[in-house]
C-alpha positions as CSV (number, residue, x, y, z in Angstrom):
1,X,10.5,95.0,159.5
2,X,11.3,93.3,156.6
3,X,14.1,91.1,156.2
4,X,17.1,91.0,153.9
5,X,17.1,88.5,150.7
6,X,20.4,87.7,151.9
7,X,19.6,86.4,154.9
8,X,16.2,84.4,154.3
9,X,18.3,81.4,154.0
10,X,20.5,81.3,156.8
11,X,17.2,82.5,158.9
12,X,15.4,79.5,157.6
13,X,18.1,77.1,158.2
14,X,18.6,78.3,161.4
15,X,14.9,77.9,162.4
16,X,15.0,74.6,161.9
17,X,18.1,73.4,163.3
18,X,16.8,75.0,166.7
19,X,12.8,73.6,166.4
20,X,13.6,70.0,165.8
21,X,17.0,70.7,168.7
22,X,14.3,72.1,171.4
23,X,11.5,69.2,170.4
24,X,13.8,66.6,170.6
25,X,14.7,67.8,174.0
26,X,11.8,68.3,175.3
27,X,10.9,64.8,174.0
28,X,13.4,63.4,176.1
29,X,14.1,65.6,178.7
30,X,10.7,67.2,179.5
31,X,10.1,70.5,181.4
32,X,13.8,70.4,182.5
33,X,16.3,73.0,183.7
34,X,18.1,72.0,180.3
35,X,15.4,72.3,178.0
36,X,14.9,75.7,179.0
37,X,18.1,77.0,178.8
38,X,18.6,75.9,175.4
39,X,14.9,77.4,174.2
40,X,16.8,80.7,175.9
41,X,19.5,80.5,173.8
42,X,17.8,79.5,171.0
43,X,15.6,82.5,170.7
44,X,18.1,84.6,171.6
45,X,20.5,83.9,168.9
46,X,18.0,83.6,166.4
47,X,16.6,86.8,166.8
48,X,20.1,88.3,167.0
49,X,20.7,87.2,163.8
50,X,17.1,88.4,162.8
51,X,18.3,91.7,164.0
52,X,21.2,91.7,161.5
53,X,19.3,90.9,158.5
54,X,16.8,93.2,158.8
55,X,16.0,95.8,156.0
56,X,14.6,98.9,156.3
57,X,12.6,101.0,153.7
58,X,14.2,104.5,153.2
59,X,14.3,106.6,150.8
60,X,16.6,109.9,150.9
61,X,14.1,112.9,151.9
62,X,15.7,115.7,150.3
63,X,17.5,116.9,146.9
64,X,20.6,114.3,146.5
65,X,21.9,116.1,143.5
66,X,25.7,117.2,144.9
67,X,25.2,115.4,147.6
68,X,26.7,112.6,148.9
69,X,25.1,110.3,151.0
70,X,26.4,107.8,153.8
71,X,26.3,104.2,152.2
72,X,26.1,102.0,155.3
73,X,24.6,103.1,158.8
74,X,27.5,103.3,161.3
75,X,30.4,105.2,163.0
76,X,32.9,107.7,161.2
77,X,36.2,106.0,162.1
78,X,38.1,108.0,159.2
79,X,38.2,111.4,157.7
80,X,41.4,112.0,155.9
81,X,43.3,112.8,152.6
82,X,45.4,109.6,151.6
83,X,46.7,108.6,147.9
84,X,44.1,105.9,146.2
85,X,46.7,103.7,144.4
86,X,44.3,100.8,143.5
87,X,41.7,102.3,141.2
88,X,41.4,106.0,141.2
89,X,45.8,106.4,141.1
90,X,45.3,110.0,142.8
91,X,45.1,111.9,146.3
92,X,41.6,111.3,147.5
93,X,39.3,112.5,150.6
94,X,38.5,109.1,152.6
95,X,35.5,109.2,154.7
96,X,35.1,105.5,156.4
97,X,31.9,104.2,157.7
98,X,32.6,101.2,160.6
99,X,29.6,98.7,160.8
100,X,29.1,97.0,164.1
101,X,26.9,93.7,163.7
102,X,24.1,95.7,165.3
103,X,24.0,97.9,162.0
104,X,22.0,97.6,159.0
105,X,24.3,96.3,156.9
106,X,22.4,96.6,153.3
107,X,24.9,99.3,151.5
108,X,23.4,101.9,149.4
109,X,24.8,103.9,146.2
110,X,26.5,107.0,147.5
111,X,25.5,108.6,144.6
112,X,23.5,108.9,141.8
113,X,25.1,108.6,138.3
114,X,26.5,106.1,136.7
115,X,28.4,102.9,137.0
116,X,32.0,102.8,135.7
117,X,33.5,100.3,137.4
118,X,32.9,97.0,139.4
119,X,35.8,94.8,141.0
120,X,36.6,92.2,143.6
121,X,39.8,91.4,145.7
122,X,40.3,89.2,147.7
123,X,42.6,89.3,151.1
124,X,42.7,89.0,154.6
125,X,39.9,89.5,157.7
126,X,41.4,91.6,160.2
127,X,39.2,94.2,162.4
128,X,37.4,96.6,160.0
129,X,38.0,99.5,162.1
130,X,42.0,99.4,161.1
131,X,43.3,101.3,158.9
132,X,45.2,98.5,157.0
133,X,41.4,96.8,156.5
134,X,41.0,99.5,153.6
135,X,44.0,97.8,151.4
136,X,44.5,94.0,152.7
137,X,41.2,92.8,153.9
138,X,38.9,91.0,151.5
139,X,36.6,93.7,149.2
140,X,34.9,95.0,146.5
141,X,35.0,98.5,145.1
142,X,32.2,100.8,142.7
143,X,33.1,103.5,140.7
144,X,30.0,105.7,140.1
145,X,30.3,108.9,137.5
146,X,28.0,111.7,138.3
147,X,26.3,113.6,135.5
148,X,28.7,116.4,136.2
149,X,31.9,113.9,135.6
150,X,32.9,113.2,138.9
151,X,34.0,110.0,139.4
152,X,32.9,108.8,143.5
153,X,34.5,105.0,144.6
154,X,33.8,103.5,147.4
155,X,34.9,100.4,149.0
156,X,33.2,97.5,150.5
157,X,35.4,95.3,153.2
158,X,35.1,93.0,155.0
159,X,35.9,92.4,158.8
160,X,37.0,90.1,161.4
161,X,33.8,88.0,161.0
162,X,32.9,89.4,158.0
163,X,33.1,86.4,155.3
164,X,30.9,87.4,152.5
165,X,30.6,90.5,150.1
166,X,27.5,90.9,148.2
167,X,27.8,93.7,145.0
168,X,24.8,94.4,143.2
169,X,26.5,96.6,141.3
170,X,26.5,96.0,137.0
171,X,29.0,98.1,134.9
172,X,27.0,101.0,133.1
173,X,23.5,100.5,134.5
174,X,22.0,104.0,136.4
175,X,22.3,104.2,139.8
176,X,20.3,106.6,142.2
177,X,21.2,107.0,146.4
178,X,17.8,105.0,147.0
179,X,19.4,101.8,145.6
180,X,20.9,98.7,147.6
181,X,24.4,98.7,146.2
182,X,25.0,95.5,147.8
183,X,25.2,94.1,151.1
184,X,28.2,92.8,154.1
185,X,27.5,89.7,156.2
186,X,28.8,90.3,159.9
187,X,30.5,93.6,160.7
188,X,32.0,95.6,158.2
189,X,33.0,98.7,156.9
190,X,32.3,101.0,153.8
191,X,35.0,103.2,152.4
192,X,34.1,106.6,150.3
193,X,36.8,108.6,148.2
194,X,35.8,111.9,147.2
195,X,37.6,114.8,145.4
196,X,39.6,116.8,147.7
197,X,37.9,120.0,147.6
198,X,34.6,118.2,148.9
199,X,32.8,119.5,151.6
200,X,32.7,117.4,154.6
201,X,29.4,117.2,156.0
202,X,30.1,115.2,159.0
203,X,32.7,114.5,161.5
204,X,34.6,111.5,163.1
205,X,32.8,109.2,165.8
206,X,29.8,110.4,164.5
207,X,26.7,108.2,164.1
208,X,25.4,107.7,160.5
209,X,22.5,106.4,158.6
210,X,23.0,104.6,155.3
211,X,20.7,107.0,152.8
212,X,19.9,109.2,155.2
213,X,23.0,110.8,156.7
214,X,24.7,113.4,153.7
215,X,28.5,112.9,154.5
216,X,29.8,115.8,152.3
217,X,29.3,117.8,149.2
218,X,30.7,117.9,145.9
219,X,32.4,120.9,144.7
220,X,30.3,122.3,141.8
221,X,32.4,123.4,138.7
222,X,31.5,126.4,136.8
């Protein structure tokens, strides 16, 4: 498994901290109950955080084209019309992805097309699974127009111990679903607002893989 860019250095850091920690006590404690426990530990939480960092491969199997495609792997904690007053200024579909810190949390492009628009707020850190998260907490939003004119946002936040949004998105450069559109450090969530008359692909609690799960389809004007 290969692991994130954005976590090599905090990995690294981390290694060393706990190597010269467990030399230095077994240096001066030997074979001890203490130095074991703290090797435990060590290992434990270093591979937990290995865990989180970790970066899969994947590349969406099938046709994407008027698709849309989950962002972030995690659980469907919303699926509802609400009014999008921050960016888009109209009635939206919301479809909210809730990433645990035993997700992937690399964030892909929910679409392919291009990028319109790219902006950062800052805010608050409450629990990512509230609803409220979506308009106070800390994030960063992506506007992405399709080739057939639809404009697709969606919303990176962060969480409780979420303290750090990564956007790799750059205004006007082509974007395909394959494509990291960034990355959320430490539980998180990933807002999508589609037209209306999308079809929803999906429903809520459901489990969901970031560029593998389609969420819901685009209404296809003729």
């Amino acid at each position: 498994m290969k692991v994130h860019r954005e976590g090599t250095g905090l990995l690294l850091t981390l290694f060393t901290i706990f190597f010269v920690l467990n030399v230095s006590l077994y240096y001066t404690s030997g074979k001890s109950t203490l130095f074991y426990t703290v090797s435990a530990l060590s290992a434990i939480f270093f591979l937990l955080v290995l865990n989180f960092f970790r970066s899969p491969f994947r590349r969406f199997p099938y046709d994407s084209e008027g698709l849309v495609i989950a962002p972030a792997d995690g659980t469907i904690v919303a699926i509802e019309e609400v009014m999008e007053n921050e960016i888009l200024h109209e009635k939206r579909l919301q479809i909210s992805i809730f990433m645990s810190v035993f997700n992937v949390h690399a964030n892909w492009f929910p679409v392919n097309g291009t990028v319109k628009h790219v902006s950062h707020n800052n805010g608050r850190f409450m629990a990512a699974y509230l609803p409220k998260s979506s308009t106070e907490n800390e994030r960063s939003a992506v506007v992405v127009t399709t080739k057939n004119g639809v404009d697709i946002l969606a919303r990176q936040i962060a969480g409780a111990m979420a303290r750090r949004i990564v956007t790799y998105a750059k205004v006007g450069e082509k974007c395909h679903v394959d494509e990291q559109m960034g990355f959320i450090k430490f539980g998180s969530r990933v807002d999508v607002y589609l037209p209306l008359d999308s079809e929803v692909l999906i429903e809520m609690d459901q489990k969901v893989t970031g560029n593998q799960t389609p969420i819901a389809r685009l209404h296809t004007k003729k």
